[in-house]
C-alpha positions as CSV (number, residue, x, y, z in Angstrom):
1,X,-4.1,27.4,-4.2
2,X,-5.6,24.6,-1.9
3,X,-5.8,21.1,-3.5
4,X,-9.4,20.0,-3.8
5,X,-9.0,16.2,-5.2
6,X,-5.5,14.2,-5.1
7,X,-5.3,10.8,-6.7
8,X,-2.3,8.6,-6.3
9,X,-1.2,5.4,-7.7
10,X,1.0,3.3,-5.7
11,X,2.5,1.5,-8.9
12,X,5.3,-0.1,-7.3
13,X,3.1,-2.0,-4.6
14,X,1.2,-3.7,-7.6
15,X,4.9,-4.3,-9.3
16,X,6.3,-5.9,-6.3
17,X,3.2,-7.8,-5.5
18,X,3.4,-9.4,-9.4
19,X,7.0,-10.0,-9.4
20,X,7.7,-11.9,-6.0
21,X,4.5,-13.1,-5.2
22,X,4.1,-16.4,-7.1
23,X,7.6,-17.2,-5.3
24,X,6.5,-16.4,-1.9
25,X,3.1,-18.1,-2.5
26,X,4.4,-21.6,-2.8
27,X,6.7,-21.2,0.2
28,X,3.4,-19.9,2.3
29,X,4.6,-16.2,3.5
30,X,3.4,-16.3,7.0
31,X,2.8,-12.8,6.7
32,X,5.1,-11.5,9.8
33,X,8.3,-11.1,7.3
34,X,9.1,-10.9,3.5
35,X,9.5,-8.1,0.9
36,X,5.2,-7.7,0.5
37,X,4.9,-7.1,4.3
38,X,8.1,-4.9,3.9
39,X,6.5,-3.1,1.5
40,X,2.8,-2.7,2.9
41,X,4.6,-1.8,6.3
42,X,6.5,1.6,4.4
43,X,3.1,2.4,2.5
44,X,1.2,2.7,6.1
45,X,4.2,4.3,7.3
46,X,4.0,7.0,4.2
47,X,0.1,6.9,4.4
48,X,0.3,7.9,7.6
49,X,2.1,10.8,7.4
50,X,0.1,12.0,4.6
51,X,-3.1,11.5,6.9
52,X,-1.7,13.5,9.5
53,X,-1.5,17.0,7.2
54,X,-5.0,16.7,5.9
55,X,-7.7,19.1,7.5
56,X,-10.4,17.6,9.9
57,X,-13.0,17.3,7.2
58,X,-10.7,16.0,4.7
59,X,-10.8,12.0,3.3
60,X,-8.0,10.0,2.6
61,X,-9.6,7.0,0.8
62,X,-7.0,4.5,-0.2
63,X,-8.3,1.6,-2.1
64,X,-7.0,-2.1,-4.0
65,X,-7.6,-2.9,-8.0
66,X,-7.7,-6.7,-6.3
67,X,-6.5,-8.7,-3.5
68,X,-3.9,-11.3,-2.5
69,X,-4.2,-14.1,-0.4
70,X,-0.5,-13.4,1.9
């Protein structure tokens, strides 16, 4: 049948941000290289793809729990 609702969790973003981010913080990630951007840059990628086999009237609505400041 066709999907009518997906939700998805992205657990490992939130992991990786909690582990290596109070490291990174104090060393003032400039935001061009480092595991977060490596990170963010494969979940675009990924998110993108996903966004590309949805229907015209379709939503992809992707969303944060809380910010960061890298």
């Amino acid at each position: 049948g066709e999907i009518d609702f997906l939700f998805l969790r992205l657990e490992s973003l939130d992991l990786i941000t909690h582990a290596v981010y109070g490291a990174l913080d104090g060393r003032g990630q400039d935001d061009a290289a480092g595991p977060l951007l490596e990170a963010y840059r494969y979940i675009d990628l990924r998110l993108a793809r996903l966004d590309a086999l949805l229907d015209r009237d379709d939503w992809l609505v992707y969303v944060s729990d809380h910010g960061i400041r890298s």
